[in-house]
NUVEX-132627 format. One record per residue: residue number from 1; residue in one letter; y, z, x of N, C-alpha, C in turn. Coordinates in steps of 0.05 Angstrom, whole numbers, plus 32768, in hexadecimal, padded with zeros to 4 digits. Example, Ala and Ser with C-alpha at 12.3 -4.5 7.8 and 13.67 -1.06 7.14 Angstrom:
! NUVEX-132627
> 1/A/7F8E/809C/8108/7FA6/809C/80F6/7FBE/809C/8108;
> 2/S/7FD3/808E/8101/7FEB/808F/8111/8001/809D/8102;
This chain:
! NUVEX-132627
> 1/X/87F7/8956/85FC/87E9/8948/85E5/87DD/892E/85EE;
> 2/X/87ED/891F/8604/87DD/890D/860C/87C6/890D/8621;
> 3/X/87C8/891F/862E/87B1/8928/8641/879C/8936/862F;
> 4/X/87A2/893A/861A/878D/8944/8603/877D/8930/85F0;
> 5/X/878D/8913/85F5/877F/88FB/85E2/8771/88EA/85FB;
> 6/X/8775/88EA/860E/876B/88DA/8623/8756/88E4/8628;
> 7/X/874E/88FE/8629/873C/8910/8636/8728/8906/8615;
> 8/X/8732/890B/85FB/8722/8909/85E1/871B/88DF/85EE;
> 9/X/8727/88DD/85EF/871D/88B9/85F5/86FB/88B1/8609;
> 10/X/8707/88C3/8621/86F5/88C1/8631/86DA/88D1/8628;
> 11/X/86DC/88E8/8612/86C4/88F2/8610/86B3/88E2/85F7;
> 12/X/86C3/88D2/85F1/86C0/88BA/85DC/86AA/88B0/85EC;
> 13/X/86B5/889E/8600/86AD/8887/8612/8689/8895/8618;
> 14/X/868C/88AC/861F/8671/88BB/8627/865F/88BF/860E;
> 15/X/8663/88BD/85FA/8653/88C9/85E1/8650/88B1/85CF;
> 16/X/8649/889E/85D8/8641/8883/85BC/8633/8897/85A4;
> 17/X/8626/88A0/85A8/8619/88A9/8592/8625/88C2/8584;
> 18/X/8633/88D4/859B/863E/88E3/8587/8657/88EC/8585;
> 19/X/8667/88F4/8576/8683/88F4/857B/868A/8909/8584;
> 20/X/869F/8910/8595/86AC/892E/8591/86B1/8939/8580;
> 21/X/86A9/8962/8578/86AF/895F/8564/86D3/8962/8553;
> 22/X/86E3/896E/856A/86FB/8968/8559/86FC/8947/854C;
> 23/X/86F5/8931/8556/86FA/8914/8552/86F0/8911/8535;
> 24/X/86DB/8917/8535/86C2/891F/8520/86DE/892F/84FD;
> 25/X/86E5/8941/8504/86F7/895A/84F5/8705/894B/84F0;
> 26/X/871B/893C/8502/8733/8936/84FB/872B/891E/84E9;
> 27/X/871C/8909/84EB/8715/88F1/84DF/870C/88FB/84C7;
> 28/X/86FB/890E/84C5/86F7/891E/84AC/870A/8924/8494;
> 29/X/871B/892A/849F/872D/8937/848D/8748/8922/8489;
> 30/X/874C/8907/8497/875E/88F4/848B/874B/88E8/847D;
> 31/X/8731/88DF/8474/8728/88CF/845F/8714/88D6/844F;
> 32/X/870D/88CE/8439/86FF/88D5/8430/86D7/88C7/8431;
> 33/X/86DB/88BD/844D/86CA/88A6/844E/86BB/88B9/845B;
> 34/X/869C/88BB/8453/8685/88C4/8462/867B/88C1/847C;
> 35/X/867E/88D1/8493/866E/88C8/84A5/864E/88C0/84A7;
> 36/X/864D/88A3/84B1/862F/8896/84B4/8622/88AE/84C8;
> 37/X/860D/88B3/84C4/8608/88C1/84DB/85E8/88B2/84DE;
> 38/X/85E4/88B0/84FB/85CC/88A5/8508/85BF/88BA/8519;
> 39/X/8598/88BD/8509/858B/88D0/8515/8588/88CD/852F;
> 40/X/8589/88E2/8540/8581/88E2/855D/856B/88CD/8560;
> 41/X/8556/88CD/8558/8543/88C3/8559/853B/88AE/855F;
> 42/X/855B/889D/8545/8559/8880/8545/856A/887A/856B;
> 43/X/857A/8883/8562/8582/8883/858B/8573/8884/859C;
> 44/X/8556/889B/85A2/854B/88A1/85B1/853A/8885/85AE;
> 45/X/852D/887F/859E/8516/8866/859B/852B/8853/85A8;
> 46/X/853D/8847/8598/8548/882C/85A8/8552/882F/85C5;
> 47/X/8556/8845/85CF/855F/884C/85F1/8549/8849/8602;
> 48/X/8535/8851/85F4/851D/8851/85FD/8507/8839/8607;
> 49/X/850E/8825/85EC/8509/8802/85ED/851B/87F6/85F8;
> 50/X/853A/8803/85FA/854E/87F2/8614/8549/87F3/8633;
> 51/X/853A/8808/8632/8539/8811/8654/8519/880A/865A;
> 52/X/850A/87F8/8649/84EC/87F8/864B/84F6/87D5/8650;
> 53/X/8502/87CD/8635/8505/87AE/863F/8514/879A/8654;
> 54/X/8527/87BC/865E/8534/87AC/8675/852B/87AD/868C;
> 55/X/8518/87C4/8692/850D/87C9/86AA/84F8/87B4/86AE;
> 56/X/84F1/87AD/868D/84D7/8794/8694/84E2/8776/86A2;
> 57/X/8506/8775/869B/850D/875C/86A5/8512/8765/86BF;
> 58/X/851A/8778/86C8/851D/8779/86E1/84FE/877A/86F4;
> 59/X/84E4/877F/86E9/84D2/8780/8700/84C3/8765/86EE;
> 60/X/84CF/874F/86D8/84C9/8734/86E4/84DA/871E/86F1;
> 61/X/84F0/872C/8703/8502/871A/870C/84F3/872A/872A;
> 62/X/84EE/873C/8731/84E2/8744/874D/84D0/8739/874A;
> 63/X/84AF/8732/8737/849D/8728/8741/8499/8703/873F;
> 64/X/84AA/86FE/8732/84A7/86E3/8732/84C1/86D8/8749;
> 65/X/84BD/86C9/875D/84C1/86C3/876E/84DE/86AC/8768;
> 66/X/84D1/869A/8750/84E2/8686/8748/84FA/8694/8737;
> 67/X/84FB/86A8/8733/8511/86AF/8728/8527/86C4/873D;
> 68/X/851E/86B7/8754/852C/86CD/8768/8546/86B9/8771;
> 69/X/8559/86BD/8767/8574/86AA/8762/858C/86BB/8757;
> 70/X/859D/86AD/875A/85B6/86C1/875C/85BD/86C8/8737;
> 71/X/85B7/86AD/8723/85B7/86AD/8710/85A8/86CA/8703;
> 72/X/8592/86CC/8707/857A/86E1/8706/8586/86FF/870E;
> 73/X/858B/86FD/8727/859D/8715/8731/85B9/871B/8724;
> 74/X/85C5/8705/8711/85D4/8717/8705/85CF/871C/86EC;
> 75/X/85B2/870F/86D6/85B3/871B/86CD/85A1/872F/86D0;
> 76/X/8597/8737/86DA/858C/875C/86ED/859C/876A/86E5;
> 77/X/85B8/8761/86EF/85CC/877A/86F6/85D4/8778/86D7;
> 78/X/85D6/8768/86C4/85E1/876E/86A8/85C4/877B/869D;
> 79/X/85AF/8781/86A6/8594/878C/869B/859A/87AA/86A2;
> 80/X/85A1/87AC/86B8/85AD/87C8/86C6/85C5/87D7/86B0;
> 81/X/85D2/87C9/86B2/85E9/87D4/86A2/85DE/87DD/868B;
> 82/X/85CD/87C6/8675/85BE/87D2/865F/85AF/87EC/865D;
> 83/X/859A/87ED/867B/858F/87FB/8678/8598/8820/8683;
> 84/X/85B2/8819/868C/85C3/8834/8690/85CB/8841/8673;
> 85/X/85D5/882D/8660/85E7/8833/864A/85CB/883C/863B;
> 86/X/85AE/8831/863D/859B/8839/8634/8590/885B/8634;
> 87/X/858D/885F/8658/858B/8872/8662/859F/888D/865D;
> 88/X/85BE/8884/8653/85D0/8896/8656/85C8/88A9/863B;
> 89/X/85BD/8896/8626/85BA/88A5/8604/859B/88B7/8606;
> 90/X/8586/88A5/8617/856D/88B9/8623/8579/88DC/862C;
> 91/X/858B/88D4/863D/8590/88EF/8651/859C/8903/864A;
> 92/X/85B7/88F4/8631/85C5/8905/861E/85B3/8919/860C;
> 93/X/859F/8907/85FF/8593/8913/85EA/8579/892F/85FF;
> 94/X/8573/8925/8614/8562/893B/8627/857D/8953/8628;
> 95/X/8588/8951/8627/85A2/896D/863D/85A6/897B/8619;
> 96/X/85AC/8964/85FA/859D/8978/85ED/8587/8988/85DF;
> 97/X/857C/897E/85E4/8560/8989/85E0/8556/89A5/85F4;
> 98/X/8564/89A5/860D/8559/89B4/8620/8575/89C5/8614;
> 99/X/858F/89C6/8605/859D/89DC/85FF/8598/89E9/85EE;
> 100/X/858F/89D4/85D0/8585/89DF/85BA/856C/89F1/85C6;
> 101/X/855E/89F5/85D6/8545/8A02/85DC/854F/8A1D/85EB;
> 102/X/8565/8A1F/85F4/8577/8A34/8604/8575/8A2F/8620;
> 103/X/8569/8A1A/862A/856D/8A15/864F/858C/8A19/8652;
> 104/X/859E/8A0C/864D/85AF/8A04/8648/85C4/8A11/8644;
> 105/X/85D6/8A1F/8650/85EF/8A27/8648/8604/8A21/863B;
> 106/X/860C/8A22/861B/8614/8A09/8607/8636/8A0B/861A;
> 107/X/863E/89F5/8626/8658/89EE/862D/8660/8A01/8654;
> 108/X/863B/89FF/8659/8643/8A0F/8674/8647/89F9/8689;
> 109/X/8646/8A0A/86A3/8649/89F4/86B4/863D/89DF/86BE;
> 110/X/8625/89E8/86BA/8610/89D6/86BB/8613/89BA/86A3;
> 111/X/8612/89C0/8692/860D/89B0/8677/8629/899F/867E;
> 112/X/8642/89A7/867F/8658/899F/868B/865F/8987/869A;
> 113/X/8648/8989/86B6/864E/897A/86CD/8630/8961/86BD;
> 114/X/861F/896D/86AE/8602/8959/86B5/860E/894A/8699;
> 115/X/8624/8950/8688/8638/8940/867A/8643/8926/867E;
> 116/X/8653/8939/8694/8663/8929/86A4/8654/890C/86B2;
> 117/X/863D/8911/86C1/862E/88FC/86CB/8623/88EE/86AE;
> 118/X/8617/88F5/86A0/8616/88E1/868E/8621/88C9/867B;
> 119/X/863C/88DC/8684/8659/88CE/866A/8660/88B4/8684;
> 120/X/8655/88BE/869C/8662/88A6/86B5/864E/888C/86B3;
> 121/X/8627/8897/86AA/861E/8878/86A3/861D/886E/8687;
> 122/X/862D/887E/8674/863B/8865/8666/864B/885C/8670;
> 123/X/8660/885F/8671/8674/884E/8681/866D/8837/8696;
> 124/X/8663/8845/86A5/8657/882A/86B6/8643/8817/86B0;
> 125/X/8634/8827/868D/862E/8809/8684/863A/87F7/8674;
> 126/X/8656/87FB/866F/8667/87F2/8663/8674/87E1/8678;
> 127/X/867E/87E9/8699/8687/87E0/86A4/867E/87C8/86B2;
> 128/X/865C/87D1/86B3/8645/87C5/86C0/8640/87A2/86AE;
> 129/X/8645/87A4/8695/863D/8791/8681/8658/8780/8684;
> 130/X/866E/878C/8687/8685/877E/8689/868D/876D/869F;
> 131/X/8688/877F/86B7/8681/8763/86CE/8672/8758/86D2;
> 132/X/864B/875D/86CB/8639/874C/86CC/863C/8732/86BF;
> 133/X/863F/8738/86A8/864C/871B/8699/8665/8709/86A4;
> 134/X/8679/8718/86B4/868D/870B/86BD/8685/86FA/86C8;
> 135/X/8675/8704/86DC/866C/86F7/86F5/864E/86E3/86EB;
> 136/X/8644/86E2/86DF/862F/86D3/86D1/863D/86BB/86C2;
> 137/X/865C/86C1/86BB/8665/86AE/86B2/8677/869D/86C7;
> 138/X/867B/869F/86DD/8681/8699/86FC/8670/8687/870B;
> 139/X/8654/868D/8701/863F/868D/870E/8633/8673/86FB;
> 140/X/863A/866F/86E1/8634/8658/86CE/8650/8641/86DD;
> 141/X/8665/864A/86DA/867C/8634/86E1/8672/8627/86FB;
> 142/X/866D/8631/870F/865E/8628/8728/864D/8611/8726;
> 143/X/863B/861D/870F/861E/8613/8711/8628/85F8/870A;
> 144/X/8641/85F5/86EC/8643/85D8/86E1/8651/85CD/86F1;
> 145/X/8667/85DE/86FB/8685/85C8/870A/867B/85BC/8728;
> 146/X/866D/85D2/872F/8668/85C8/874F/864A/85CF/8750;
> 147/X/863C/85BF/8746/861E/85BC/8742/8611/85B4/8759;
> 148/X/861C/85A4/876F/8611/859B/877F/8615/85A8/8799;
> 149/X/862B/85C2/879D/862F/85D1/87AD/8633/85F0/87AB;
> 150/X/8616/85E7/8789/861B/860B/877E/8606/861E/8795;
> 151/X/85F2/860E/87A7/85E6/8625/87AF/85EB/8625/87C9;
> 152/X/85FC/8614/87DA/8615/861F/87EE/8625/8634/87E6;
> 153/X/862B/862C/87CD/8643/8647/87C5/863E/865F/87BD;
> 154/X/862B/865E/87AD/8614/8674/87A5/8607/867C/87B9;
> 155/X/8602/868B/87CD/85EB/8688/87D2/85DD/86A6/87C9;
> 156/X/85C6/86B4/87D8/85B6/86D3/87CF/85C2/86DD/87D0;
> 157/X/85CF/86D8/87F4/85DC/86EF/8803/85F6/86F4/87F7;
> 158/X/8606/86E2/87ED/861A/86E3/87E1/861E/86F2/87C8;
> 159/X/8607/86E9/87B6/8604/86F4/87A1/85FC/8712/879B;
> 160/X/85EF/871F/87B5/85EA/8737/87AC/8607/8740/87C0;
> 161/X/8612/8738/87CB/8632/8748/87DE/8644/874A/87BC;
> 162/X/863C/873A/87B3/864E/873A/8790/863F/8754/8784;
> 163/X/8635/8753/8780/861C/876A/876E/8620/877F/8777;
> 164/X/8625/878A/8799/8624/879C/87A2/8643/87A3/8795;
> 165/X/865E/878E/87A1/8676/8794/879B/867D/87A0/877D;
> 166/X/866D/8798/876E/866D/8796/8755/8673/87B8/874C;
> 167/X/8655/87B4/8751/8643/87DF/874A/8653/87EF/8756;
> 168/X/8661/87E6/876D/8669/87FE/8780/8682/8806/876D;
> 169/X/869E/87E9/8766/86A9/87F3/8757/86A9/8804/873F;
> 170/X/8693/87F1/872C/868D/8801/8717/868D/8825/871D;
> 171/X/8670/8826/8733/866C/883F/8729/8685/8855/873B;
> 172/X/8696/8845/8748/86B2/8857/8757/86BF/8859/873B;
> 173/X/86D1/8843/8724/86D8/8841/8715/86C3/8860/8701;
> 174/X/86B2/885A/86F9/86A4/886D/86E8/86A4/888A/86EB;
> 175/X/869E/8891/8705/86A4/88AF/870E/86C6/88B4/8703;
> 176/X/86D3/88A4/8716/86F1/88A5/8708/86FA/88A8/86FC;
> 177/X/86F2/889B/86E4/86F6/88A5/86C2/86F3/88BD/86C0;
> 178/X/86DE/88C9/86BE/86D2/88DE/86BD/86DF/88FD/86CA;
> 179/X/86E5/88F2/86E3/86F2/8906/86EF/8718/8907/86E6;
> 180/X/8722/88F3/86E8/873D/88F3/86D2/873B/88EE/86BC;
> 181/X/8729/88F8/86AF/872E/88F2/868D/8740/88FC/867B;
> 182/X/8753/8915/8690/876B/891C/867D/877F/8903/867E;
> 183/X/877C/88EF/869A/8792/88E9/86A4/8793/88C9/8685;
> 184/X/87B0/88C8/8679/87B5/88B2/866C/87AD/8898/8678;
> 185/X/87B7/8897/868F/87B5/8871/869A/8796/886E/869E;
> 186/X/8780/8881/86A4/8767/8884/869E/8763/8871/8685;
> 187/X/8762/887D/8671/8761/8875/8655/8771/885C/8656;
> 188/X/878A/8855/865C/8796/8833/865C/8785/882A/8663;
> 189/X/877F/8824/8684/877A/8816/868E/8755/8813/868D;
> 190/X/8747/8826/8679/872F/8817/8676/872C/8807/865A;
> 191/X/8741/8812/8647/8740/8805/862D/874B/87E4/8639;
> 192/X/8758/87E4/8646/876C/87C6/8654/8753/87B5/865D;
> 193/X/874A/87C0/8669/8731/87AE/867B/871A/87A6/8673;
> 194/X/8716/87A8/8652/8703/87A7/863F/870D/8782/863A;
> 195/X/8722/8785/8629/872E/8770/8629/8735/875D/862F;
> 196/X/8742/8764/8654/8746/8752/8660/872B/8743/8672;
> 197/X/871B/874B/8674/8702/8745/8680/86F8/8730/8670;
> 198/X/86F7/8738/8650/86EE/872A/8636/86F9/8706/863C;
> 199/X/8721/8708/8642/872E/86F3/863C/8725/86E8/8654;
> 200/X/871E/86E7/8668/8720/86D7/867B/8701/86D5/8676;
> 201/X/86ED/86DA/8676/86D3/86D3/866F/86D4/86B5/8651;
> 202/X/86DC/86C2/863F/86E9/86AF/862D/86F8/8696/8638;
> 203/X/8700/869D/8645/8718/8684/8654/8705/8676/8667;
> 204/X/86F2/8683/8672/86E7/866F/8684/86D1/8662/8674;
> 205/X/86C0/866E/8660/86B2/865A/8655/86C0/864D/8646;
> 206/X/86D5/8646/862E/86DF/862F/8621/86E9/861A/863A;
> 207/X/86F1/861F/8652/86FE/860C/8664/86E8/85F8/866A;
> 208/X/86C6/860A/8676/86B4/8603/8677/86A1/85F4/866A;
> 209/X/86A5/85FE/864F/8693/85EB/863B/86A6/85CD/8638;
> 210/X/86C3/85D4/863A/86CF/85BB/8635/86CA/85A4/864C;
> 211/X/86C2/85A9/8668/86BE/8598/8669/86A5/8596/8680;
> 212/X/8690/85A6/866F/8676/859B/8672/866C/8583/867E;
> 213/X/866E/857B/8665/8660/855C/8654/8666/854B/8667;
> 214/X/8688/8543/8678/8691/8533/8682/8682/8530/86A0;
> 215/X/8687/8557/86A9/8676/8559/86C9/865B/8553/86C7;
> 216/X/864E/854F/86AD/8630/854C/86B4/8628/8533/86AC;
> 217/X/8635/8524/86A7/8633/850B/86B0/863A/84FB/86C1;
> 218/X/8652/8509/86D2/8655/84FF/86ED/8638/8509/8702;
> 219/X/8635/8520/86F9/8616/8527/870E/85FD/8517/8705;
> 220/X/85FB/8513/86EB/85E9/84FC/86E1/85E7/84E3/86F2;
> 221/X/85F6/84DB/86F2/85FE/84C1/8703/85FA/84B9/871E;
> 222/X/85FA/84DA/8728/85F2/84D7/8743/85D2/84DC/8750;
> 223/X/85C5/84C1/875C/85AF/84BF/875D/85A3/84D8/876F;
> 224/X/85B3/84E9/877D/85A4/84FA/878A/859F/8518/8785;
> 225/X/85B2/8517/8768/85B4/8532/8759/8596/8536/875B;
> 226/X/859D/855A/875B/8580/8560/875E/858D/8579/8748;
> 227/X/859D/857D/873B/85AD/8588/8725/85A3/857E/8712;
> 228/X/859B/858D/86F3/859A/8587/86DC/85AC/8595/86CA;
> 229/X/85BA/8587/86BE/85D8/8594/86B3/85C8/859E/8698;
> 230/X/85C4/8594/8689/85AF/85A3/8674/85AC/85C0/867C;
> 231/X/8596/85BA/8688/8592/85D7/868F/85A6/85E1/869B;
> 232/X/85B9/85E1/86AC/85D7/85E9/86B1/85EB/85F5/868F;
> 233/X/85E7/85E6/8682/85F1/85EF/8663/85DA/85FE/8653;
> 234/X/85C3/85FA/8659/85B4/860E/8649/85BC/8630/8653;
> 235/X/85C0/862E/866A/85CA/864B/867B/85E1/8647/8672;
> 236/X/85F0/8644/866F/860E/864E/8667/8609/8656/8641;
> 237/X/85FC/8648/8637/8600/8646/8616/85EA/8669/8617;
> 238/X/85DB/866C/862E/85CD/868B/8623/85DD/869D/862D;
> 239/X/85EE/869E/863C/8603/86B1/8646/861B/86AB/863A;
> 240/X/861D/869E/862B/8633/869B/8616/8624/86AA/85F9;
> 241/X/8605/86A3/85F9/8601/86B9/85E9/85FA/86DD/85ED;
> 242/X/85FA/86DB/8601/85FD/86FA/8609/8616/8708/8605;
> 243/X/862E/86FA/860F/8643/86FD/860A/864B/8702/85EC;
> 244/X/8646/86F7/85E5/8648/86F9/85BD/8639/870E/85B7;
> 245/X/8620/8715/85BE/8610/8735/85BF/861F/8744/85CA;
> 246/X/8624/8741/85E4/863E/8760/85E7/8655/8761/85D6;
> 247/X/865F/8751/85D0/8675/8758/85BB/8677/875D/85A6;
> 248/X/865C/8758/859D/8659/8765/8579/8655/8780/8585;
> 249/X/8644/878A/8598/863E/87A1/859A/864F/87B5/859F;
> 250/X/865D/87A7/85BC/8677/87C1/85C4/868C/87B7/85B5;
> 251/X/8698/87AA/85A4/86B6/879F/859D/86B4/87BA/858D;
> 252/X/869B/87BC/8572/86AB/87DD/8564/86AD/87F4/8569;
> 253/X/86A2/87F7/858A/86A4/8811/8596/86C9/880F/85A8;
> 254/X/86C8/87F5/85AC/86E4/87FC/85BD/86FC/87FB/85A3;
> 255/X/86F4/87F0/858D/8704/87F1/8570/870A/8810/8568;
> 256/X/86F3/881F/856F/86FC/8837/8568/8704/8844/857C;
> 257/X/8700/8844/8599/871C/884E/85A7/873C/8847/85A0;
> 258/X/873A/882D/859F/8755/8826/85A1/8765/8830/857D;
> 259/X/874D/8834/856C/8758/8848/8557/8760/8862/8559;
> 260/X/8747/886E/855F/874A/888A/8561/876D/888B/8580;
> 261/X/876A/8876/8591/8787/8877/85A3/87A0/887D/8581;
> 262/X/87A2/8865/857A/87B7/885F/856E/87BD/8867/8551;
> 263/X/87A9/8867/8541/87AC/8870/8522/8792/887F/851E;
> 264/X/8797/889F/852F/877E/88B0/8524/8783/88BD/850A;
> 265/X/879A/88C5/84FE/879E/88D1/84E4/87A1/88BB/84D3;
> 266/X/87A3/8898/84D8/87A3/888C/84C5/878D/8890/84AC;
> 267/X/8785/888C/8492/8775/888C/8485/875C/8877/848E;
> 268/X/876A/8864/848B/8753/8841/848D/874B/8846/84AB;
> 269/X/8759/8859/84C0/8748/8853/84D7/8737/886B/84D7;
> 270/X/873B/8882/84D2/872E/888D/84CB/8713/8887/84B5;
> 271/X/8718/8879/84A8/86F1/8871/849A/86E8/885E/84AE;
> 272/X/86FB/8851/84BB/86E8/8847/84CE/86D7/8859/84EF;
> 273/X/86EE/886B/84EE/86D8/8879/8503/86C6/8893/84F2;
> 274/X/86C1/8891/84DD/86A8/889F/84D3/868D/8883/84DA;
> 275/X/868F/8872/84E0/867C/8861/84E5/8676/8864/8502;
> 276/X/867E/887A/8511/867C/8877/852E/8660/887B/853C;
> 277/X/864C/8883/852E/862A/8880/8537/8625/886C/8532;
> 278/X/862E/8855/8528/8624/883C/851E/862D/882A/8533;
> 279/X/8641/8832/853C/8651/8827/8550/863D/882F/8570;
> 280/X/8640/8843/8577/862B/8850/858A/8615/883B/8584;
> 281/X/8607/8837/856D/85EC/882F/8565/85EC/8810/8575;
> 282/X/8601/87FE/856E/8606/87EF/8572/85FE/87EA/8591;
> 283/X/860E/87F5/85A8/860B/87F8/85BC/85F1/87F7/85C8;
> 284/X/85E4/880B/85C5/85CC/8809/85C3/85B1/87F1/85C4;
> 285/X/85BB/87E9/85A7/85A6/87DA/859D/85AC/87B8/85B1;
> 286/X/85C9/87BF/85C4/85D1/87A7/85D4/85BC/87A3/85E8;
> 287/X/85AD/87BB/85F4/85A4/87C1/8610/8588/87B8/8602;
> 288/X/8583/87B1/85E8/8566/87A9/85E5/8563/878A/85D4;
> 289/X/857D/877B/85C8/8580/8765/85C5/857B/8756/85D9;
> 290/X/858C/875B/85F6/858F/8749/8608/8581/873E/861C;
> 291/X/8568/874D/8616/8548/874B/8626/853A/8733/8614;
> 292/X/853A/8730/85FF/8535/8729/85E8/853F/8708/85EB;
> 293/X/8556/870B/85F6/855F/86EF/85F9/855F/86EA/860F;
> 294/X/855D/86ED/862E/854F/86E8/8644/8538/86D9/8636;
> 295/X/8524/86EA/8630/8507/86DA/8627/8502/86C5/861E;
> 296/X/8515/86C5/85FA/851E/86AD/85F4/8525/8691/860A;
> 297/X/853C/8696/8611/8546/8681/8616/8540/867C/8636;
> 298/X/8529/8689/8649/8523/8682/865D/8505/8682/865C;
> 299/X/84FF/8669/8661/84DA/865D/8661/84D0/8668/867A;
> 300/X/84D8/866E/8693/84D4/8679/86A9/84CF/8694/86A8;
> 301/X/84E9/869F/869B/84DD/86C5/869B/84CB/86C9/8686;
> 302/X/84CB/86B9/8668/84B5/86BB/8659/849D/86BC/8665;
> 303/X/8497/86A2/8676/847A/86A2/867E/8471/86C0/8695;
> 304/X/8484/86C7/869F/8481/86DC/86B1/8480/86F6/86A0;
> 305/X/8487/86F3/868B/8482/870C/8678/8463/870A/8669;
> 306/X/845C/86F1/866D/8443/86EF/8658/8427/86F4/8670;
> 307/X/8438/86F3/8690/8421/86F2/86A6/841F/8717/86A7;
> 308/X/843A/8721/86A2/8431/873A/86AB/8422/874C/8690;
> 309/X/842A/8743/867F/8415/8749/8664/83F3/8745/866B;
> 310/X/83F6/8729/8670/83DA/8729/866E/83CD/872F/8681;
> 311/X/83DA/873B/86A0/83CB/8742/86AE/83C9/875E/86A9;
> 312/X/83DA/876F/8699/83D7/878C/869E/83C8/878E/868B;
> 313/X/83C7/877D/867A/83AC/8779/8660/838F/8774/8672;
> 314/X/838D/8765/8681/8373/8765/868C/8374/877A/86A3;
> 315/X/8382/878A/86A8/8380/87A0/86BF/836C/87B9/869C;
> 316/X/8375/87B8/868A/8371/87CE/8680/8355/87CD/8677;
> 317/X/8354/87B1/866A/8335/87A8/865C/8328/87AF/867C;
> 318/X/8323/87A9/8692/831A/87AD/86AF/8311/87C5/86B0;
């Protein structure tokens, strides 16, 4: 029975948008609460504008030169992650379309394994978002506490040996899942690491904001700073708002694992996982917020977004 809810967890983790359907039945029949249901459609459009606006941040951090920095490179890799979790709802909705049409053998081997790889880049954009931010918030403490020996400590080479370490776990971790998804400590230990990733990200910015104000006036003071703490806190206050975007987004998708784990025949959790496409939706609409606020809150990639507009605007009028 429990190699039977672990395995229902993990096919969870793979399907933002759609549920299994025993998960679907059983939630059915403890409440009397309607399932929300969200058209393919609306999924396909917003996956579609997640994986269009992230790819645009990633080829204006390659062509603009000044944004070639470790800061930039990680947020790439949180653009990556978006644009996997983007890609994963694209690829789902292709495998059905090509079954509904009969390519497809409904539950063969094929459909099976090209499952299987898909249910792995969600996950790894779940896992991908969870350390990019870690480390983006690593990468802010640096910038304020030791401002004057952040790009000794930082350096490219460094920063992409992190990036690399990063993906490799992730996507070892992601296959993993996937391939033990009967196994229980599977299911612990990714519901665990949602959380704990959360508190210590949490923990390092309140330590950090508290004492800001104090370190950047000691670097104020010093006539040779070539540090501007401002802008040192403007970067932390937009990755503190990103952080607040991932968590409205994924908190009610990991709310309904840890329901459907613990009180699936309850009534009240049950109307709450009839809202589970809304939840999926959520996800989603993360991978196309967070481009959105790059732009905002950085005058550098803005202007590099308005150069490659207007030049592919004058390539066309040409």
């Amino acid at each position: 029975m429990q190699t039977d809810r672990a395995h229902e967890l993990i096919k969870i983790l793979g399907h933002g948008g759609n549920p299994p359907e025993n998960i679907t039945e059983n939630s059915t029949n403890n409440t009397d609460c309607v399932p929300v249901v969200v058209p393919e459609e609306v999924f396909f459009a917003i996956s579609i504008i997640g994986v269009l606006e992230n790819l645009l941040v990633l080829l204006a951090v390659i062509k603009n030169r000044n944004l070639h920095s470790p800061m930039y490179f990680f947020i790439c890799s949180l653009a990556v992650s978006d644009m996997l979790g983007s890609l994963y709802k694209i690829l789902e909705n292709i495998l059905i379309i090509f079954r509904n049409m009969g390519y497809l053998k409904p539950r063969g081997d094929f459909e099976t394994r090209a499952d299987d790889v898909v249910d792995s880049l969600f996950i790894l954009s779940l896992l991908g978002s969870i350390f990019s931010l870690s480390v983006i918030a690593v990468d802010r403490y640096i910038t304020i506490f030791h401002a004057l020996q952040y790009h000794s400590i930082m350096t490219m080479r460094r920063a992409i040996s992190i990036l690399a370490v990063i993906w490799a776990f992730c996507t070892g971790s992601g296959i993993t899942m996937v391939i033990f998804s009967y196994d229980v400590p599977t299911v612990i230990s990714f519901t665990s690491l949602f959380p704990l990733m959360l508190v210590f990200i949490l923990c390092l910015y309140v330590h950090m904001f508290l004492l800001a104000r104090s370190h950047a006036k000691k670097i104020t003071s010093l006539p040779s700073s070539r540090v501007h703490p401002r802008a040192n806190m403007k970067g932390a206050i937009t990755l503190t708002i990103l952080l607040g975007i991932f968590l409205c987004c994924w908190a009610p998708f990991v709310l309904h694992i840890l329901l459907v784990t613990f009180c699936p025949n309850n009534p009240y959790c049950a109307c709450y996982l009839s809202v589970f496409q809304v939840n999926g939706m959520l996800i989603m609409c993360n991978a196309v917020i967070d481009p959105m606020i790059y732009a905002f809150r950085s005058p550098e990639l803005r202007s590099t977004f308005k150069k490659m507009f207007c030049c592919s605007g004058c390539k066309c009028n040409y």
